[in-house]
N, C-alpha and C positions, 0 to 999 in steps of 0.2 A: 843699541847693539855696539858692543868694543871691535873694534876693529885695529887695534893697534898690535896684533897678530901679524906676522908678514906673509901666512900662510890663504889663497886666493882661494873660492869660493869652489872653481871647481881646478880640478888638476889634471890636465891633458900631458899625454908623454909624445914627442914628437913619433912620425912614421918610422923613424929609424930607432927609436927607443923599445919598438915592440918589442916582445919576443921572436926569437926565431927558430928556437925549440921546443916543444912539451916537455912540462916535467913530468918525471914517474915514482910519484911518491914509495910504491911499494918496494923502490931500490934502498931505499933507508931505513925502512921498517925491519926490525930484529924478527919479530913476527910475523913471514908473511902471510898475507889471505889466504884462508884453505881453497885448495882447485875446487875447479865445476866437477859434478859426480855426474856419472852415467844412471841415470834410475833403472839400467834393465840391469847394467853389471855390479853396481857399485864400486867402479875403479874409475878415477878419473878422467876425462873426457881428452882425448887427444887431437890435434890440432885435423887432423884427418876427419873424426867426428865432427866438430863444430866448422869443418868449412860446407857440409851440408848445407848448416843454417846459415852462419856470418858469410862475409868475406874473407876471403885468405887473408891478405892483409892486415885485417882489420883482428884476424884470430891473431896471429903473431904478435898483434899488442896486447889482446886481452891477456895472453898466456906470459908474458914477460914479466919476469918480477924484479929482474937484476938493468935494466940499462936505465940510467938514472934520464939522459938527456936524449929525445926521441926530435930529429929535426921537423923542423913544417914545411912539406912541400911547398914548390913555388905558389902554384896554382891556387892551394888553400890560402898562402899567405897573401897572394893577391885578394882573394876575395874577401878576407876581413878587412883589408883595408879600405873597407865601402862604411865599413862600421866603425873600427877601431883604431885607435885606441877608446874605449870607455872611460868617461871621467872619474876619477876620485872628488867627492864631495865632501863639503864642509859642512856640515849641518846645524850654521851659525842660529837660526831663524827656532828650530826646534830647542838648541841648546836653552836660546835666549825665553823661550815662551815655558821651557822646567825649571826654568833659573836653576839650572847647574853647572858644577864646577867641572864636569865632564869635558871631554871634548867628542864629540861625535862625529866617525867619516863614514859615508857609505861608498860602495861601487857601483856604479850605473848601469846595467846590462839593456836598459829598454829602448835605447836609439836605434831600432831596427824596427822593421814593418812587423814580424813574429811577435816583436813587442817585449822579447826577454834574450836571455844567456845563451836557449838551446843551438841558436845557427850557429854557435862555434862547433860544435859536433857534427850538428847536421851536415854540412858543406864537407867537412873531412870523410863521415863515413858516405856520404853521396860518391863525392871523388873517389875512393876505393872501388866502389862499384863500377865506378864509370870506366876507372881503369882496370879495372879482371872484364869488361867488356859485356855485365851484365841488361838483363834488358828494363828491369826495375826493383826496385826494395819495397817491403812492405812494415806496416808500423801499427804501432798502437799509442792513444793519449789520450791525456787525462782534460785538462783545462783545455788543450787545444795548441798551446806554445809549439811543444815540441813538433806537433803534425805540422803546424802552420811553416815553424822553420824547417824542417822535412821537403814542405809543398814547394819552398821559395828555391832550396838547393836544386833539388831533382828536375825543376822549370830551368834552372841554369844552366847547370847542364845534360837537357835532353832524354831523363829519366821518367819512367811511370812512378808514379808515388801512390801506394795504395794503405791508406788512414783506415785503422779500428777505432773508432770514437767512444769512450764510457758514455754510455744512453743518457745520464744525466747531466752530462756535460753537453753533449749533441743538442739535448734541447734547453739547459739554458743561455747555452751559449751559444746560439744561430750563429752571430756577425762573423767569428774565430773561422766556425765553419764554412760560411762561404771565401774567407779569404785565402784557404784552401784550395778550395772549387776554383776561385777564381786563378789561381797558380797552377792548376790543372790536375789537381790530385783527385780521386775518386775516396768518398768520405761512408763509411756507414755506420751506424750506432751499435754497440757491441754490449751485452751478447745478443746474436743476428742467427739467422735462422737458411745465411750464406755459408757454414760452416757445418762440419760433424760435429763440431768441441759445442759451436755457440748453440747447436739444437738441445745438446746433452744440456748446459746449462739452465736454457729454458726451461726444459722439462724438470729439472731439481730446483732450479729458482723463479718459478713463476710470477712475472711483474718483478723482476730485481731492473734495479736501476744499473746494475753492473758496477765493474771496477776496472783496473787497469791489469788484475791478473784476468780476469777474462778475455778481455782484449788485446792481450799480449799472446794471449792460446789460439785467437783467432788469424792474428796476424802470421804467427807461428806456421800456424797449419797451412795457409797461403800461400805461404811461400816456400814450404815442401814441396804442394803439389802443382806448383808452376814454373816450368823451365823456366830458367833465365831470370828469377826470382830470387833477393838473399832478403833476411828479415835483419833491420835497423834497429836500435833501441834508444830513447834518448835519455836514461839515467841507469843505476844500478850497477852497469859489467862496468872494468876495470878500464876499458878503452875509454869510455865517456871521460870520467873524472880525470884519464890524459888529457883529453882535446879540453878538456874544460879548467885545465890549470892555467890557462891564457887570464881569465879573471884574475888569480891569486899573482900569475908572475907580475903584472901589469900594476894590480895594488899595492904590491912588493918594492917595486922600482919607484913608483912614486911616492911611496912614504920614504923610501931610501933620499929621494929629490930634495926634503925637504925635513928631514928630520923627525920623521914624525913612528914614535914605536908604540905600537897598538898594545893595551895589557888584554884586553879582551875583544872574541873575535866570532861574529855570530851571522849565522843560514839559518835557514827555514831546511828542513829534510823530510824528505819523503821517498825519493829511489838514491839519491845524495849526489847527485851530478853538481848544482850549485854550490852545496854547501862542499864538498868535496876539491870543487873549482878553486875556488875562494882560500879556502888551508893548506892547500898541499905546499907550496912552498916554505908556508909560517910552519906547517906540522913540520917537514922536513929541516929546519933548523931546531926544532923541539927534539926530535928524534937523536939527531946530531951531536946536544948537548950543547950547541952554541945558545943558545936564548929558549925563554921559558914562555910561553903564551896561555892563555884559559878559552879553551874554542867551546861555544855553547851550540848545541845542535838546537831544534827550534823544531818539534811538531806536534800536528792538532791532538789532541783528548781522546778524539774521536775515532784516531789510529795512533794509538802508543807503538809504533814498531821499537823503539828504543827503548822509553821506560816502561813499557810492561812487554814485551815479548820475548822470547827466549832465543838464546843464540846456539841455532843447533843449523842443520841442513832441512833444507825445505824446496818444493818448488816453486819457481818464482813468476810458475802462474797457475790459473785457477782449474785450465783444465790438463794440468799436470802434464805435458807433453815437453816441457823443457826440460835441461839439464838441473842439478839440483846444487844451491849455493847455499854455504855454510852462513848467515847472515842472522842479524834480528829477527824475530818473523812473528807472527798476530799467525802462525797458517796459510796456508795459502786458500782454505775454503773460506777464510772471513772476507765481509765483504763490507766494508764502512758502511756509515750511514751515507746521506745526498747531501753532504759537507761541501761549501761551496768552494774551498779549497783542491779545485779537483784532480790538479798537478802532486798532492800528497795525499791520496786516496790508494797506495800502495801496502798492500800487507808486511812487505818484508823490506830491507834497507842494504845498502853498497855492501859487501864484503868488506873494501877496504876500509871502510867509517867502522864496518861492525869488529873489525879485530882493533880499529883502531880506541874502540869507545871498551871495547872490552879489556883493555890493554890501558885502560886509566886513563888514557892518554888526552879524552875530549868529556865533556858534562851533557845532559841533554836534559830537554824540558818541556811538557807537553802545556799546552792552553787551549783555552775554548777561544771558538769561533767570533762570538761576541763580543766578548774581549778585544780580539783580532783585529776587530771590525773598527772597533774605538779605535784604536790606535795607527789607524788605516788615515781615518777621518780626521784624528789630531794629526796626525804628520802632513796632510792633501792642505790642510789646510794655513798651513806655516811654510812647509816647503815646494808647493806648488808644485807636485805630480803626485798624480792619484795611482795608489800603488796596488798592484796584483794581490790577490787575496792569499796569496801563498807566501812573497815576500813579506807582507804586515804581519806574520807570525814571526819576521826576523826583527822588524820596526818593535812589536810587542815587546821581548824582551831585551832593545834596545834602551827600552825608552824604561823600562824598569831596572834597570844597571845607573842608569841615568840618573834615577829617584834616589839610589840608594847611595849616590855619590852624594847627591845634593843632602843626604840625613847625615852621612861619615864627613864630607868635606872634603875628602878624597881624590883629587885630581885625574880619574882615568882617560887613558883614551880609549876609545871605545868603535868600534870598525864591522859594519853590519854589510851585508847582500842584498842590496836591491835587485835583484833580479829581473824584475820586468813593471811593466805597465797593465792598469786595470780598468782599462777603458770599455774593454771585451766584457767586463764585467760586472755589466750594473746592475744586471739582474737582481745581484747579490746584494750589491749596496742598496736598491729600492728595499729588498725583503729586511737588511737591517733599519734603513729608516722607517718605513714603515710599522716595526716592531714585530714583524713575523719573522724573525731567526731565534731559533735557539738551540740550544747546547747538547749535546748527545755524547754521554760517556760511558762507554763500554764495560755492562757489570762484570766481574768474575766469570758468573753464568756464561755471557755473552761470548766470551774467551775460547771457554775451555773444546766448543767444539774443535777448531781449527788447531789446538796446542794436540787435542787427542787425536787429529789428523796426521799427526808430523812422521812424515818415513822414520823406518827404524834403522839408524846408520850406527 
């Protein structure tokens, strides 16, 4: 291994190097995100409407499109600093085992008990709630990340936390779920037969394993009919991918540390809260015209929201009771297969990513599962953490940018999302060692229901 680099293995920004703002990418975008629609009026959802469901607060950032720099409370800022700063990594070990001329960095999001990126939002939109004086939030998740950091916020401070689990995730994933339970959240598999939305489901999808629009319609409906109730979300709306620029500003500052300019820049996507985390501040010098970047979005086969779905307005859940956002979308009646990536079992994708991808501005690229899984396994075992099945779709074409330096000769650097840890997840890993995974890709056929669904706007 060369080490005559002066660049260290991993990159910590001191306490005081944090950020102390969010950034709001959609203040530089010439394009902004089309509003959320009303589906009864079709006119735009006014901040009045959506503090039903969200938080006041928390609407006022979704609805901003113009303030570039949004401060971080004290209280949130204290409490990432139990986590953060996240390292920037070198991924000497990996480089050295493709022998390529690459340079490979990732961002670490998994030093936290959730295990990934999500408790930067979570803890912010917790605090919102905690400050309008509500009595709890309600949620929906896929893999379990987001509930899990939901569970850990809402114990912090004094909140009910109530999880709509995807059914298939619920049961492969026990461990995720009780560590939930254990943070005092009440947890149920969705779609649940506790709701009107999850019974109507039932009855049209008998034995479906669910998805996360369904459980996002359950969680929805929850917290209509419960005082003192707002519903959370941990990817997709505009607010997220603010609290989640803390990733991006932080990878930003210490490549700044040390000289280090990324030519390419890749997430795993599926509602875009990480990948969206991770770019906003590179997009937002893209946008600017000060520097040029290649950002590769990263999702499974098995949900193209990006390369095969269409960019119209949809609802961005299954049993159609939300607002409707202009985005990529598979439909909202598709329902993936039981892909063990269950964090990106989402039909449709960010607004923001989607005008941004629409808009030339970012590439995107789907792969199969097994694949995934490889490159899971090549990376576990060079760089010694075993990574979330979601993130190794960003490792995936990581490590194949990497190949292709190593056939050009081409010196990139090259800057990927780890997102979390996949310890939660062996399920997965047992069913690819033992050779029971495999690949699931959505015919045409398979499509067209959910495209012939799509509201007429």
């Amino acid at each position: 291994m060369s080490t005559n680099e002066k660049i260290p293995y991993k990159i910590y920004l001191s306490e005081e190097e944090m950020p102390k703002e969010w950034y709001n990418v959609r203040a530089d975008m010439k394009n902004k995100p089309a509003p959320l629609v009303n589906p009864g009026t079709g006119k735009p959802m006014t901040a009045e409407e959506l503090s039903g469901v969200f938080c006041k607060e928390l609407v006022d950032q979704e609805l901003d499109d113009d303030t570039k720099n949004i401060p971080i409370p004290e209280e949130i800022f204290n409490f990432y600093k139990m986590y953060r700063p996240s390292p920037l990594v070198r991924a000497y070990c990996l480089e050295e085992k493709l022998q390529t001329p690459a340079k490979i960095y990732y961002k670490f999001e998994g030093n936290n008990t959730s295990g990934s990126h999500k408790l930067n939002s979570a803890i912010a939109q917790a605090y919102y709630a905690k400050k309008q004086g509500l009595k709890g939030v309600t949620t929906e998740t896929g893999a379990g990340q987001w509930g899990t950091a939901l569970s850990m916020a809402c114990s912090y401070l004094d909140l009910d936390c109530v999880v709509y689990m995807v059914k298939v995730s619920y049961e492969q994933k026990p461990f995720r779920r009780e560590v939930m339970r254990t943070y005092g959240a009440s947890v149920t598999p969705s779609p649940s037969d506790t709701t009107e939305v999850g019974k109507k489901i039932l009855a049209e999808h008998p034995g479906t394993t669910g998805s996360l629009g369904c459980a996002i319609s359950e969680a929805v409906e929850y917290a209509v009919t419960h005082e003192g109730y707002r519903y959370v979300l941990g990817s997709v709306l505009n607010q997220v991918l603010l609290h989640q620029s803390v990733i991006g500003l932080e990878a930003k500052k210490a490549c700044e540390k040390y000289g280090i300019e990324p030519d390419v820049i890749i997430g795993c996507a599926g509602g875009g809260s990480n990948l969206g985390g991770l770019i906003s501040p590179f997009m937002g010098e893209k946008l600017r015209g000060e520097k040029d970047y290649r950002f590769i979005a990263v999702e499974p086969a098995s949900c193209p929201s990006f390369t095969r779905g269409k960019f119209a307005y949809d609802f961005c859940d299954t049993g159609q009771i939300c607002p409707l956002a202009k985005m990529y979308t598979l439909g909202s009646g598709f329902i993936p297969s039981a892909s063990h990536a269950g964090g990106l079992r989402f039909h449709g994708m960010s607004p923001v990513l989607s005008q941004l991808y629409h808009d030339g501005m970012m590439d995107a690229v789907a792969v199969e599962q097994t694949a995934v899984f490889e490159a899971a396994e090549r990376f576990a075992r060079v760089e010694g953490i075993l990574p979330a099945p979601e993130s190794s779709h960003a490792i995936k074409v990581a490590i194949d940018e990497a190949l292709k330096c190593k056939e050009t000769g081409e010196e990139k650097t090259i800057l990927f999302g780890l997102t979390g840890t996949g310890y939660f997840d062996m399920v997965a890993y047992e069913k690819f060692h033992n050779g029971e995974m495999s690949d699931y890709v959505p015919t045409d056929e398979d499509l067209k229901p959910g495209f012939d669904s799509l509201p007429d706007l």
